[in-house]
PDB file of N, CA, C and O in Angstrom:
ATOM      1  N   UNK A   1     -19.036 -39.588  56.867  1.00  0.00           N
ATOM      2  CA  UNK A   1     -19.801 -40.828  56.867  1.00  0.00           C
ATOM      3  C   UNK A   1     -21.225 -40.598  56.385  1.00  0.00           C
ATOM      4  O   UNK A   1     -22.257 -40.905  56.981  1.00  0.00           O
ATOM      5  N   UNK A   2     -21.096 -39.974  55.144  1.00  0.00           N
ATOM      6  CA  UNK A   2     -23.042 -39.849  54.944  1.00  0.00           C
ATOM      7  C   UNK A   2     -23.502 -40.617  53.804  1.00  0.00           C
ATOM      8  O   UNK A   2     -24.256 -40.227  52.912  1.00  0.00           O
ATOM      9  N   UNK A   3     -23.108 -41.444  53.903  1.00  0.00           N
ATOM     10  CA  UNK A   3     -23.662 -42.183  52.948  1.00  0.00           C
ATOM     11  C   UNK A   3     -25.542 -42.947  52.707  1.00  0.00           C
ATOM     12  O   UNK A   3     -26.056 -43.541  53.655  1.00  0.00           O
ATOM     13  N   UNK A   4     -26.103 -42.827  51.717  1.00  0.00           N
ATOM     14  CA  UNK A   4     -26.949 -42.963  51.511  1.00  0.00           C
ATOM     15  C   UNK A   4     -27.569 -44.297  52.474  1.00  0.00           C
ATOM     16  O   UNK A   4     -28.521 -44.420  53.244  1.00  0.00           O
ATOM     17  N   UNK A   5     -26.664 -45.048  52.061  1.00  0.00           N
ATOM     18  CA  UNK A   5     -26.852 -46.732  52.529  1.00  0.00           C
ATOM     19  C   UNK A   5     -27.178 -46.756  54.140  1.00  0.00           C
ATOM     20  O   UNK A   5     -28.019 -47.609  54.425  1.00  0.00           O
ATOM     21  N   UNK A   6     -26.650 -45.943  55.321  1.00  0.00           N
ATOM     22  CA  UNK A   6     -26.404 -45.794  56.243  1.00  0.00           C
ATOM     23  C   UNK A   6     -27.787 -45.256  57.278  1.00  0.00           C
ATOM     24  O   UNK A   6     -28.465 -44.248  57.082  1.00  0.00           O
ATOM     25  N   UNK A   7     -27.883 -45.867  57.963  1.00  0.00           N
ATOM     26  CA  UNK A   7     -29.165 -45.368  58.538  1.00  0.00           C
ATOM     27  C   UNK A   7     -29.010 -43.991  59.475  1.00  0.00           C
ATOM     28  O   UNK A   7     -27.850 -43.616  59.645  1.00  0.00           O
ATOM     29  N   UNK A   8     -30.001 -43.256  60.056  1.00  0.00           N
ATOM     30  CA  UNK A   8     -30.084 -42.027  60.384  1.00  0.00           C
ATOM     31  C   UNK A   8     -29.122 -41.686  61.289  1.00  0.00           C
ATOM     32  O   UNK A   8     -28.510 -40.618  61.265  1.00  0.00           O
ATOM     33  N   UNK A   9     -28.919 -42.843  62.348  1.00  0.00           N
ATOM     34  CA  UNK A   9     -28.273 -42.529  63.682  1.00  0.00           C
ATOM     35  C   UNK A   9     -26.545 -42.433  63.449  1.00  0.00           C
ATOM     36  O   UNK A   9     -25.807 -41.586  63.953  1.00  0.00           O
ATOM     37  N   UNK A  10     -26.082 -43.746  62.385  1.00  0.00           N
ATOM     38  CA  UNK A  10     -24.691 -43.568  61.713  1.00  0.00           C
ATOM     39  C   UNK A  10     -24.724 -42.286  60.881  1.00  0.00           C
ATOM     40  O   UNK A  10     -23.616 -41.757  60.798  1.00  0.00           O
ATOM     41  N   UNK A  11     -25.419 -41.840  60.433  1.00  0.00           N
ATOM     42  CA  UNK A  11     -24.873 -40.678  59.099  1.00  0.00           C
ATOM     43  C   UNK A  11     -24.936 -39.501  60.139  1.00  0.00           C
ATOM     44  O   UNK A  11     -24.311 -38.459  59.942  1.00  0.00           O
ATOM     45  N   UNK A  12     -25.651 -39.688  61.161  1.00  0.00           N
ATOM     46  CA  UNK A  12     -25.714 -38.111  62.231  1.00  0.00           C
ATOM     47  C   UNK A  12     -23.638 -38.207  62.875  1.00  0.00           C
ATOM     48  O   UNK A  12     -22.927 -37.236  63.136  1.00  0.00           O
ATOM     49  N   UNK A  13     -23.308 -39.453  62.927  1.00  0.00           N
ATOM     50  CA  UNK A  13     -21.675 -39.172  63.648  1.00  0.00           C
ATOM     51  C   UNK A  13     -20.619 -38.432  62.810  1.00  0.00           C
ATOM     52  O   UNK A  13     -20.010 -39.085  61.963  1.00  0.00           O
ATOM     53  N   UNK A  14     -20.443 -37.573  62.917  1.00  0.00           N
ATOM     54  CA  UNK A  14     -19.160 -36.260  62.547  1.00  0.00           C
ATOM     55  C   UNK A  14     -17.967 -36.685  63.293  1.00  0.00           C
ATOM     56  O   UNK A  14     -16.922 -36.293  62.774  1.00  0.00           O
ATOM     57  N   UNK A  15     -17.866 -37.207  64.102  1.00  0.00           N
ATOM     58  CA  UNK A  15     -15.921 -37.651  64.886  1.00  0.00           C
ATOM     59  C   UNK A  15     -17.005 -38.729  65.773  1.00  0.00           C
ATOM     60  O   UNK A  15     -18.085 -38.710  66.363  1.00  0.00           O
ATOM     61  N   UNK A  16     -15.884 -39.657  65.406  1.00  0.00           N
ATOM     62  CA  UNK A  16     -15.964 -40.909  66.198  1.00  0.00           C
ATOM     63  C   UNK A  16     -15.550 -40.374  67.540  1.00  0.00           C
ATOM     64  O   UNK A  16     -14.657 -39.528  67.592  1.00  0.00           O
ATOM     65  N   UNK A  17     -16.185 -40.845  68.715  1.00  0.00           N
ATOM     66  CA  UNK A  17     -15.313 -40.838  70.366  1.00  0.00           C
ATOM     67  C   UNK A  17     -14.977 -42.167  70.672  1.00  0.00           C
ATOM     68  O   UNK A  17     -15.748 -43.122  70.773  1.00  0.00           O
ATOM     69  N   UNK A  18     -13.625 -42.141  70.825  1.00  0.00           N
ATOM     70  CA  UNK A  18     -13.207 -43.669  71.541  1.00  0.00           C
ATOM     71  C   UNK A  18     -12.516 -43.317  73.323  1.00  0.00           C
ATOM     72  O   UNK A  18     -11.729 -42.465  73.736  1.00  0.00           O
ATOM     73  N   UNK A  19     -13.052 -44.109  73.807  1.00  0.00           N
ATOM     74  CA  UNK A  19     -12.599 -43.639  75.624  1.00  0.00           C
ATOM     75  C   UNK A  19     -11.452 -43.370  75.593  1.00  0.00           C
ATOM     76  O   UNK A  19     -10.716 -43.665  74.651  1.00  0.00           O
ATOM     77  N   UNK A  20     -11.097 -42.763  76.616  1.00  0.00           N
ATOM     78  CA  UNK A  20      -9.478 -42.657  77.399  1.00  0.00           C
ATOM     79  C   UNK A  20      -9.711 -43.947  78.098  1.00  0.00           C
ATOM     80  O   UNK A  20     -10.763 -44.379  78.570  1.00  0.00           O
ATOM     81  N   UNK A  21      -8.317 -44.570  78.068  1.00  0.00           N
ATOM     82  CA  UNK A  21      -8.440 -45.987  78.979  1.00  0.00           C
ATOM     83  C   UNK A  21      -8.853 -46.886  78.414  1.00  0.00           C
ATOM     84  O   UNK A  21      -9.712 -46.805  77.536  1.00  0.00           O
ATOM     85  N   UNK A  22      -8.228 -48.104  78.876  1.00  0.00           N
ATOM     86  CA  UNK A  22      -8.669 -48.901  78.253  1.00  0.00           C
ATOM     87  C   UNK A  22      -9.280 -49.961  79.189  1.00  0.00           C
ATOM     88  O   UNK A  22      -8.741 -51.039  79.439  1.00  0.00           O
ATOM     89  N   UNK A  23     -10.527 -49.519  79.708  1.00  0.00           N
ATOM     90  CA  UNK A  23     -10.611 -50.129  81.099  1.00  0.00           C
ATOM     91  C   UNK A  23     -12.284 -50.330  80.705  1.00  0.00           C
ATOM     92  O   UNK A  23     -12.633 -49.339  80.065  1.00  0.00           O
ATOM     93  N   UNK A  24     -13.680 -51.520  80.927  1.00  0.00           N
ATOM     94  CA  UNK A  24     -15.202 -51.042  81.444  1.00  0.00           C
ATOM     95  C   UNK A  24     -15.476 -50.144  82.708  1.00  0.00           C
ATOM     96  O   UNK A  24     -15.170 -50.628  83.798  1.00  0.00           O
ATOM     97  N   UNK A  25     -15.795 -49.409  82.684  1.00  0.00           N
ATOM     98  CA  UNK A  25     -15.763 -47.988  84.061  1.00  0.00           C
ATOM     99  C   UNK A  25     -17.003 -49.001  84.943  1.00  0.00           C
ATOM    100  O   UNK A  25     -16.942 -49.032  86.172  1.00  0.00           O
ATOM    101  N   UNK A  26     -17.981 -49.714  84.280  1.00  0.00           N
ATOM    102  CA  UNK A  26     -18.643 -50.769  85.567  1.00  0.00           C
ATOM    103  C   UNK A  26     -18.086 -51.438  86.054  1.00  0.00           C
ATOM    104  O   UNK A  26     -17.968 -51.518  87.276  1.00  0.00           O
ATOM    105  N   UNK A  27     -17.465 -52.268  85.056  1.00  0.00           N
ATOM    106  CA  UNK A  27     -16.622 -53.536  85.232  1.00  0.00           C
ATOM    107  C   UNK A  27     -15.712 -53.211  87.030  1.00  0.00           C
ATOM    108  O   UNK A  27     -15.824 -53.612  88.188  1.00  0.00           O
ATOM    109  N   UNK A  28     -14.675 -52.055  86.072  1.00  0.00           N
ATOM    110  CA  UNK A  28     -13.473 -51.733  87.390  1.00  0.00           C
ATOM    111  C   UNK A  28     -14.438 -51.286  88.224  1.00  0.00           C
ATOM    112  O   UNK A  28     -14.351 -52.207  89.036  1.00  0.00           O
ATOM    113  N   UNK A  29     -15.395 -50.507  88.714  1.00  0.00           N
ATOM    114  CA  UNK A  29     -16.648 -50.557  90.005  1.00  0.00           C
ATOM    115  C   UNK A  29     -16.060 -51.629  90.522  1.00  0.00           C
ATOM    116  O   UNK A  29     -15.045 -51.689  91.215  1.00  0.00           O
ATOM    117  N   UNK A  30     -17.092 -52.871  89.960  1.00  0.00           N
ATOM    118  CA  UNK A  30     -17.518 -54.021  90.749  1.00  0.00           C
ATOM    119  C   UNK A  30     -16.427 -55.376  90.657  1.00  0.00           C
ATOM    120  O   UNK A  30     -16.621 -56.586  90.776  1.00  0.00           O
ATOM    121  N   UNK A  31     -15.271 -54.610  90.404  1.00  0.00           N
ATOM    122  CA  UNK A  31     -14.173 -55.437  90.052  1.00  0.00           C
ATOM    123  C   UNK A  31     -14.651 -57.155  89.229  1.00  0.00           C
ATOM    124  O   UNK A  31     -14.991 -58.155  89.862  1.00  0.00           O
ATOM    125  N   UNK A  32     -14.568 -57.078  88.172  1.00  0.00           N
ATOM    126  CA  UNK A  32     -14.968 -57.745  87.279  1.00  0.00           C
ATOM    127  C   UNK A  32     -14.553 -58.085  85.763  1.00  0.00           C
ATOM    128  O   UNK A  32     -14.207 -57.151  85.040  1.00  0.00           O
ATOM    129  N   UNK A  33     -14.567 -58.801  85.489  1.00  0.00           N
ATOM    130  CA  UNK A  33     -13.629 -59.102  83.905  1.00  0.00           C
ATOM    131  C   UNK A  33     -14.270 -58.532  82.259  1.00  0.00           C
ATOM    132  O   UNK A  33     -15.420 -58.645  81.835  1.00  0.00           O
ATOM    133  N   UNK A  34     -13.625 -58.199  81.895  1.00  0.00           N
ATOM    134  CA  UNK A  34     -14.339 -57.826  80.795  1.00  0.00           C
ATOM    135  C   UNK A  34     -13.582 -58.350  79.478  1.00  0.00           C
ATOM    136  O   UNK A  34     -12.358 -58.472  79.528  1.00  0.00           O
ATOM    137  N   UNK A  35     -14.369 -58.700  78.157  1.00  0.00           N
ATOM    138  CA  UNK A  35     -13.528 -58.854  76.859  1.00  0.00           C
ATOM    139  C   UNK A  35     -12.763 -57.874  75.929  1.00  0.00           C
ATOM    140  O   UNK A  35     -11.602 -57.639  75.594  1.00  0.00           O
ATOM    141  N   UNK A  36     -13.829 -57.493  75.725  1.00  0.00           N
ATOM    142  CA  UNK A  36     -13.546 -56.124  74.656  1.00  0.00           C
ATOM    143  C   UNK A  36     -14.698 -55.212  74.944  1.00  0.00           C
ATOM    144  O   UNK A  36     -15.767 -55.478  75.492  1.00  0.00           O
ATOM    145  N   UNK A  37     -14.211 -53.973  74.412  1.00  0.00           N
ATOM    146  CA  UNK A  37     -14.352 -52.158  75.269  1.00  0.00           C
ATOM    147  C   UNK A  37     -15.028 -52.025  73.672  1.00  0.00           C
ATOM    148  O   UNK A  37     -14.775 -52.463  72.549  1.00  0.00           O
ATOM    149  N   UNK A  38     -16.013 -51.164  74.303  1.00  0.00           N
ATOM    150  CA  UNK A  38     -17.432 -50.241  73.374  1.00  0.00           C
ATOM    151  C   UNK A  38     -17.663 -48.845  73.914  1.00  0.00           C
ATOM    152  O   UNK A  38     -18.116 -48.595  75.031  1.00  0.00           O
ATOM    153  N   UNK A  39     -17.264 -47.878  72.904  1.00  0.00           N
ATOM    154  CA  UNK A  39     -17.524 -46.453  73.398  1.00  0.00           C
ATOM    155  C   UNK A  39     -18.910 -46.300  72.821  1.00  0.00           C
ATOM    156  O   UNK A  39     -19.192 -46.801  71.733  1.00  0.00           O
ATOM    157  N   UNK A  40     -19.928 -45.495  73.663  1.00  0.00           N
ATOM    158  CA  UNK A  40     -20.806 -44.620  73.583  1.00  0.00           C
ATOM    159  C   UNK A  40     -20.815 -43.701  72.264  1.00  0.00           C
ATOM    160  O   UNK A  40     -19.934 -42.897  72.568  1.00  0.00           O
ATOM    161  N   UNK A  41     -21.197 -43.376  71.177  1.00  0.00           N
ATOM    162  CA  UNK A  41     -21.118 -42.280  70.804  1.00  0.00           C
ATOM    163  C   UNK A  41     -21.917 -41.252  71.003  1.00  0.00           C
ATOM    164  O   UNK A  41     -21.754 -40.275  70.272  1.00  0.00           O
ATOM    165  N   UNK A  42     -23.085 -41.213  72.148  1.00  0.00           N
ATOM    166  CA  UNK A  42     -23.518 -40.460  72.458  1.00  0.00           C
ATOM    167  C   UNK A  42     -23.514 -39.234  73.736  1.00  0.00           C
ATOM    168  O   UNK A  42     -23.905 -38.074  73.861  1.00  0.00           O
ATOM    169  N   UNK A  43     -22.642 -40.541  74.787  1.00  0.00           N
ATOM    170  CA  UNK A  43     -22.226 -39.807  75.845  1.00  0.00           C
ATOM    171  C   UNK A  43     -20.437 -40.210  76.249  1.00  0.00           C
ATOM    172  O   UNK A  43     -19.730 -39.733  77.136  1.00  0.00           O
ATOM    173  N   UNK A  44     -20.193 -41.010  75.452  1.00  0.00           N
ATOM    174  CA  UNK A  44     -18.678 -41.333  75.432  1.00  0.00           C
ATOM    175  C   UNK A  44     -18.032 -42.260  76.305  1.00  0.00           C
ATOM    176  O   UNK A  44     -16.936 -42.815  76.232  1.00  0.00           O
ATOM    177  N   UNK A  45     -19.027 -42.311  77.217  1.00  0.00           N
ATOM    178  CA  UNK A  45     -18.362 -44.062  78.163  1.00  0.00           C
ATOM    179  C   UNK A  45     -18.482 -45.039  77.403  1.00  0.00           C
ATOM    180  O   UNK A  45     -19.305 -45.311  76.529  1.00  0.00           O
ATOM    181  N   UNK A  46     -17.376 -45.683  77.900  1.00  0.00           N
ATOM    182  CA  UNK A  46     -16.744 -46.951  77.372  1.00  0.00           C
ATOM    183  C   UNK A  46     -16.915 -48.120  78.667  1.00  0.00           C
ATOM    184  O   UNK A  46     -16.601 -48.021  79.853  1.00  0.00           O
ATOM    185  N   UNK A  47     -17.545 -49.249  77.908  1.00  0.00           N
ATOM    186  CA  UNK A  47     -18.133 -50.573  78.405  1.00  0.00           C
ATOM    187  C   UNK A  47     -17.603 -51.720  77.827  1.00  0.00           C
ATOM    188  O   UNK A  47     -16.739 -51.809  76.954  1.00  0.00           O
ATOM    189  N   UNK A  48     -18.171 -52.520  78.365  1.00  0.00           N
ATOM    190  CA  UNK A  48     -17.876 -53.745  77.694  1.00  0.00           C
ATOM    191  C   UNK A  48     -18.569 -54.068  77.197  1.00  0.00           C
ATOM    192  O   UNK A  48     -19.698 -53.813  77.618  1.00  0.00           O
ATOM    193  N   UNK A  49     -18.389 -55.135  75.514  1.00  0.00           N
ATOM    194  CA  UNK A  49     -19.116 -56.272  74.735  1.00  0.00           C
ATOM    195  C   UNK A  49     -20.027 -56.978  75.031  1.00  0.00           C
ATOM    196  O   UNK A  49     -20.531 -56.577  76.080  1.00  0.00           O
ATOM    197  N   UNK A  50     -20.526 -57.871  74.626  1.00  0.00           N
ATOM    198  CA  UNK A  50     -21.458 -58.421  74.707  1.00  0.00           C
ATOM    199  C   UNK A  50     -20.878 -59.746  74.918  1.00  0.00           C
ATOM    200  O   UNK A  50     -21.616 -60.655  75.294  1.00  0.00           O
ATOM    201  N   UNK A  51     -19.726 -59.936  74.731  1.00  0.00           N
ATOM    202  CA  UNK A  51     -18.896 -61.243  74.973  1.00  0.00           C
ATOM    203  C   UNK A  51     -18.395 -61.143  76.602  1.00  0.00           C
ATOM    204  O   UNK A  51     -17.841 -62.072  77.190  1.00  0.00           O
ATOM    205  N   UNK A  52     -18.617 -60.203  77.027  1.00  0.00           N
ATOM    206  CA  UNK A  52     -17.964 -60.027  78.028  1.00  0.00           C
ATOM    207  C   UNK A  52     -19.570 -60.104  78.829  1.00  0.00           C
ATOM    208  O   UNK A  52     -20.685 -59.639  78.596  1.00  0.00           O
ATOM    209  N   UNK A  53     -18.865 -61.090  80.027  1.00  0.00           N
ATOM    210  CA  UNK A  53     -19.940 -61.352  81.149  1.00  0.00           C
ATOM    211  C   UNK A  53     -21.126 -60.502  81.812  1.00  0.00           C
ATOM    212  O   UNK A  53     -22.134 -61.050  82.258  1.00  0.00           O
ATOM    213  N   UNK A  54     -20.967 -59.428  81.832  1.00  0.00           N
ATOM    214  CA  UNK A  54     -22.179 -58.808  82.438  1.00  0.00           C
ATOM    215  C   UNK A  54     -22.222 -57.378  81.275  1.00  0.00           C
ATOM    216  O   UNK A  54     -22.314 -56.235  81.725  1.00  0.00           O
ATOM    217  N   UNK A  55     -22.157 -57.602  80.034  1.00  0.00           N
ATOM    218  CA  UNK A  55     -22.404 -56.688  78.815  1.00  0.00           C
ATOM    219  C   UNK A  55     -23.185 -55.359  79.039  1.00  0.00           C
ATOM    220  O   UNK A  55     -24.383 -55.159  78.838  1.00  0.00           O
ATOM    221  N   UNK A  56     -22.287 -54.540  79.476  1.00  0.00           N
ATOM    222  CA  UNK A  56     -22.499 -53.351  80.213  1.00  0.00           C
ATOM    223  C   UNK A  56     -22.787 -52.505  79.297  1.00  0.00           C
ATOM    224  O   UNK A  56     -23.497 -51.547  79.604  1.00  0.00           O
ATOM    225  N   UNK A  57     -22.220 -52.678  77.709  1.00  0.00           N
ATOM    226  CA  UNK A  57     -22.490 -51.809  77.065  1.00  0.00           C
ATOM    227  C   UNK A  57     -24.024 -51.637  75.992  1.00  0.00           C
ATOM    228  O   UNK A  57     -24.608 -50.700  75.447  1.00  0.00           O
ATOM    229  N   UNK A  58     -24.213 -53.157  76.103  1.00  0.00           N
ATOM    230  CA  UNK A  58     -25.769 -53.455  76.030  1.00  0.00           C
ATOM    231  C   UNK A  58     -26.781 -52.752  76.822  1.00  0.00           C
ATOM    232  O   UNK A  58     -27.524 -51.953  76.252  1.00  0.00           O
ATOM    233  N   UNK A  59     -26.894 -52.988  78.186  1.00  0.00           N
ATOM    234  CA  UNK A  59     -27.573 -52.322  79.385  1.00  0.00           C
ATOM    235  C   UNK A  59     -27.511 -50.971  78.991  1.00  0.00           C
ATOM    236  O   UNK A  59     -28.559 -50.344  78.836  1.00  0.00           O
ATOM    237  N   UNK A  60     -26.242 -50.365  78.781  1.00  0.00           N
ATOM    238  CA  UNK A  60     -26.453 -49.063  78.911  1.00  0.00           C
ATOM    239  C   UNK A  60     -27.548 -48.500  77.647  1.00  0.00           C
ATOM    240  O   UNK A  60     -28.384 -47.665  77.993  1.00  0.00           O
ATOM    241  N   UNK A  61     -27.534 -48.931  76.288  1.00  0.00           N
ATOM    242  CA  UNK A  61     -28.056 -48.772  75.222  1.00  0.00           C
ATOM    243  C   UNK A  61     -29.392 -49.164  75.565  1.00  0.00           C
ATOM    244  O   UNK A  61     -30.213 -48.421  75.025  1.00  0.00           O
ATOM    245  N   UNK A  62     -30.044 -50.313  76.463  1.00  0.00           N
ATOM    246  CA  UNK A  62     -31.564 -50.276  77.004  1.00  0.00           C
ATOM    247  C   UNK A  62     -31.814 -49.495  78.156  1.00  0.00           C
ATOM    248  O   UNK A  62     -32.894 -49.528  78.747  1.00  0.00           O
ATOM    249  N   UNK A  63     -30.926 -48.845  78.471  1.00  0.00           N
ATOM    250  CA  UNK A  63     -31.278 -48.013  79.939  1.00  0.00           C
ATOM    251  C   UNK A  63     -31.297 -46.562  79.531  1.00  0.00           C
ATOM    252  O   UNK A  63     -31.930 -45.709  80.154  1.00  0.00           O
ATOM    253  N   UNK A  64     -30.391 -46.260  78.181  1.00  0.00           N
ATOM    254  CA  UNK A  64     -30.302 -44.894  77.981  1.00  0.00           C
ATOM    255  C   UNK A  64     -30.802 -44.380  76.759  1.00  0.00           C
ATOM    256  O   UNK A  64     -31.024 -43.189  76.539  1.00  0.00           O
ATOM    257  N   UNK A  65     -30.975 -45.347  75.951  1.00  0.00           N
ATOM    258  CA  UNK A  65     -31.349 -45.471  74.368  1.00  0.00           C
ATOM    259  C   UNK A  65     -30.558 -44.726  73.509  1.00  0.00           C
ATOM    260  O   UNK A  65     -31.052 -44.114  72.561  1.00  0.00           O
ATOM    261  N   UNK A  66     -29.112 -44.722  73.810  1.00  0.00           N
ATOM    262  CA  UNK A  66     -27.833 -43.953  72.925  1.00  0.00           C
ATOM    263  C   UNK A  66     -27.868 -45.202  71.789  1.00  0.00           C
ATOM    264  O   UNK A  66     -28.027 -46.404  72.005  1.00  0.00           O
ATOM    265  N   UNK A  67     -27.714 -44.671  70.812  1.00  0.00           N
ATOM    266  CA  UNK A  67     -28.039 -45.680  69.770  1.00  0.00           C
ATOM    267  C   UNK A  67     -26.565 -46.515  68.725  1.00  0.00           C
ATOM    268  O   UNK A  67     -26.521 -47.590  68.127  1.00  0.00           O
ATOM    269  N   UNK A  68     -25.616 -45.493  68.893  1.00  0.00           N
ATOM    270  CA  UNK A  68     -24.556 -45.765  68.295  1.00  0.00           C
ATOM    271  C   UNK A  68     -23.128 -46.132  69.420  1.00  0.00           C
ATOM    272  O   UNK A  68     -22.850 -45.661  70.523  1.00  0.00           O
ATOM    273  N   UNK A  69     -22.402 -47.215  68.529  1.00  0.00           N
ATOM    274  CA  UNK A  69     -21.055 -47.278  69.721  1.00  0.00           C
ATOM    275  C   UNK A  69     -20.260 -47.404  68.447  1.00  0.00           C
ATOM    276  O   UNK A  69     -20.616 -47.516  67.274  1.00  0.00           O
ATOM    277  N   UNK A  70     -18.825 -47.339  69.149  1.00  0.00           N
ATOM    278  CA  UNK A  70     -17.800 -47.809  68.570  1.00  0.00           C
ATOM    279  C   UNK A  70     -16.688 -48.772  69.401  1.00  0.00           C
ATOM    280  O   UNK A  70     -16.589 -48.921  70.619  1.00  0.00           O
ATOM    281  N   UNK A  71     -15.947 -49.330  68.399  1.00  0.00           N
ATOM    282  CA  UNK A  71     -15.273 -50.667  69.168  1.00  0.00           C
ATOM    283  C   UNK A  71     -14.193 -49.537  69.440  1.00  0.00           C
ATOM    284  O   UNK A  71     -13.653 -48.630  68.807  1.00  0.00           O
ATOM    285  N   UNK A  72     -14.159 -50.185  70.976  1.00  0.00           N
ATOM    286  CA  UNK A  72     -12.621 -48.783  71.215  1.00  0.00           C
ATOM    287  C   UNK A  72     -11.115 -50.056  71.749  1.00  0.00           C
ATOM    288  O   UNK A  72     -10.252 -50.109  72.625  1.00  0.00           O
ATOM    289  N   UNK A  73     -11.478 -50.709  70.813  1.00  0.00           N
ATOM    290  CA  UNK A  73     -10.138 -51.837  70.597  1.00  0.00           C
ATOM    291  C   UNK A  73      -9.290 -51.493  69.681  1.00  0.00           C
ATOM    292  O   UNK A  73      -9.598 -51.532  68.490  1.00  0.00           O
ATOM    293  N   UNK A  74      -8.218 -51.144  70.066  1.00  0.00           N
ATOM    294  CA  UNK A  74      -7.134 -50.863  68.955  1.00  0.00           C
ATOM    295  C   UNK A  74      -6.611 -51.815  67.740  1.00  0.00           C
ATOM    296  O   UNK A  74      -6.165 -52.962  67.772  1.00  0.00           O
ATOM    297  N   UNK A  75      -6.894 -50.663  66.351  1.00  0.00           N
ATOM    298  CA  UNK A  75      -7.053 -51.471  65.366  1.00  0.00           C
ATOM    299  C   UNK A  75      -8.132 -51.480  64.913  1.00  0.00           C
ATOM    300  O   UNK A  75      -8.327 -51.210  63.728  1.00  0.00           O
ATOM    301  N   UNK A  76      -9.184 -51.824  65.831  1.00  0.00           N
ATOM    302  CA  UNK A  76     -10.502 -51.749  65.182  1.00  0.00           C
ATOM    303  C   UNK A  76     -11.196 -50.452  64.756  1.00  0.00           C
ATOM    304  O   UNK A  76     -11.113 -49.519  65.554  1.00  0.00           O
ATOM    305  N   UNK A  77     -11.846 -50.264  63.651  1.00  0.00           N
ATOM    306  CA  UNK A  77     -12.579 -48.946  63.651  1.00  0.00           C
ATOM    307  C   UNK A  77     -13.669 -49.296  62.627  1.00  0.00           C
ATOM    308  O   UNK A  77     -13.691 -49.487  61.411  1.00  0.00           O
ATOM    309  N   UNK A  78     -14.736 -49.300  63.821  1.00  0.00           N
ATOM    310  CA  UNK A  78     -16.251 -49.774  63.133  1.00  0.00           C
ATOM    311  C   UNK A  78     -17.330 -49.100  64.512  1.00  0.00           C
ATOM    312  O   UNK A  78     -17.097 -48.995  65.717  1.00  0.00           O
ATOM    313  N   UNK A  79     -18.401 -48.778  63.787  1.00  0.00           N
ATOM    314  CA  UNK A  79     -19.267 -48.572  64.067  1.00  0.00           C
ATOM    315  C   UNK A  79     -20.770 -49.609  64.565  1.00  0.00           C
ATOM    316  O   UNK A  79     -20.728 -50.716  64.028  1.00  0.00           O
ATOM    317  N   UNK A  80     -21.834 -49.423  65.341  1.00  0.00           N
ATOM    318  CA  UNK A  80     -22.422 -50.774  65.306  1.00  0.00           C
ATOM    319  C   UNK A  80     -24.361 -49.645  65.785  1.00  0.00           C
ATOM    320  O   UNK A  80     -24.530 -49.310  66.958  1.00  0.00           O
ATOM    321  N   UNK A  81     -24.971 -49.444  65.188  1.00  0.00           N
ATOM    322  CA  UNK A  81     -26.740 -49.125  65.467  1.00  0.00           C
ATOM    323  C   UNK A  81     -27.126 -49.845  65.988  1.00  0.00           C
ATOM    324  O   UNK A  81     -27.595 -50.781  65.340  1.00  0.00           O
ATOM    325  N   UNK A  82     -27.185 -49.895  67.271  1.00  0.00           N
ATOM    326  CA  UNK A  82     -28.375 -51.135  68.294  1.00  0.00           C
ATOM    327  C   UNK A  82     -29.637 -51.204  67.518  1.00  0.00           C
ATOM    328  O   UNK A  82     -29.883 -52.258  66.932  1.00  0.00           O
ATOM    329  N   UNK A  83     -30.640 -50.006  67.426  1.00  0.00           N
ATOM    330  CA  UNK A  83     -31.847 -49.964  66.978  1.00  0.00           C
ATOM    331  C   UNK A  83     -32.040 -50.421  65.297  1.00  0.00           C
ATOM    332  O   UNK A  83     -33.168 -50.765  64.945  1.00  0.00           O
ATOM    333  N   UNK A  84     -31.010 -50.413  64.369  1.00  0.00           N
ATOM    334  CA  UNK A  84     -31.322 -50.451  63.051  1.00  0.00           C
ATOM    335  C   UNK A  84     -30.150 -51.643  62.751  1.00  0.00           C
ATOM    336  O   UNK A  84     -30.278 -52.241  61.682  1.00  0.00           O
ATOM    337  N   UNK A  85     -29.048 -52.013  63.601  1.00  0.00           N
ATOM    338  CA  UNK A  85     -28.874 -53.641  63.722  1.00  0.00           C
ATOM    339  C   UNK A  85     -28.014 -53.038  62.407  1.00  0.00           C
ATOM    340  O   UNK A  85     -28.173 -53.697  61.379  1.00  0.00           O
ATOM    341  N   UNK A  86     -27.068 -51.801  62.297  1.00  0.00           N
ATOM    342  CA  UNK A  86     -26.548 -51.710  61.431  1.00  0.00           C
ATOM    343  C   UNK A  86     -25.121 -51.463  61.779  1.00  0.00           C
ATOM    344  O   UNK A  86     -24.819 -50.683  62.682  1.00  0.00           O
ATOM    345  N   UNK A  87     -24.019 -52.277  60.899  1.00  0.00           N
ATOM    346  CA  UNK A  87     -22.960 -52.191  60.995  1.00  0.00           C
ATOM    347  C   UNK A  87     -21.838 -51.587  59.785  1.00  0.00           C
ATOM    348  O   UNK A  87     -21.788 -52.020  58.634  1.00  0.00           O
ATOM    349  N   UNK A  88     -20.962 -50.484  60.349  1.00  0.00           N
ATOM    350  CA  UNK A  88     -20.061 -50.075  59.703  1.00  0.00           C
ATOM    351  C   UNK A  88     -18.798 -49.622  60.022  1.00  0.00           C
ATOM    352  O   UNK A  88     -18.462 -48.877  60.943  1.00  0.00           O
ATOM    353  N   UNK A  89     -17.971 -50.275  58.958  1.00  0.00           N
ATOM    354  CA  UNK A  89     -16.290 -49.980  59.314  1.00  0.00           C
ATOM    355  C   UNK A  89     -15.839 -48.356  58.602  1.00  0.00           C
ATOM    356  O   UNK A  89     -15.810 -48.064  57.406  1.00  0.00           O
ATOM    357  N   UNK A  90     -15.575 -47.634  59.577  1.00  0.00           N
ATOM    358  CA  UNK A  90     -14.571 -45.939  58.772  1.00  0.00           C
ATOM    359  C   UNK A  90     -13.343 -46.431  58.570  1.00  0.00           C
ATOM    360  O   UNK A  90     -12.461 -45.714  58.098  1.00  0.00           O
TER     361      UNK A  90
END
């Protein structure tokens, strides 16, 4: 993925991580609903969307400043930069 076009934080990912499970690890905590699942690519937990009610995987990206996720929805394979608001499909 090194493409020129791509900002710093996407061209640094060498293997995508998508969670084991297909579960938000807050969500099941506080028993709670979620839409669609977002892996970390920095520390590898998997959260929920932003469509999903208490967007866990947002929080975590202002609480931890991991900058890259991936959609860990099957089928999907894209990438998303919180900080540079940049999006890309592998």
């Amino acid at each position: 993925m090194n493409d020129q076009q791509l900002c710093k934080h996407l061209q640094a990912i060498e293997q995508v991580k998508i969670g084991e499970g297909h579960v938000c690890e807050e969500c099941v905590k506080h028993h709670q609903q979620w839409v669609h699942l977002r892996t970390c690519q920095t520390c590898g937990v998997t959260l929920c969307c932003d469509d999903s009610p208490q967007q866990h995987m947002t929080k975590h990206y202002h609480a931890e400043h991991h900058p890259v996720i991936a959609s860990a929805e099957p089928g999907e394979r894209w990438l998303w930069c919180y900080p540079d608001e940049q999006f890309v499909e592998y």
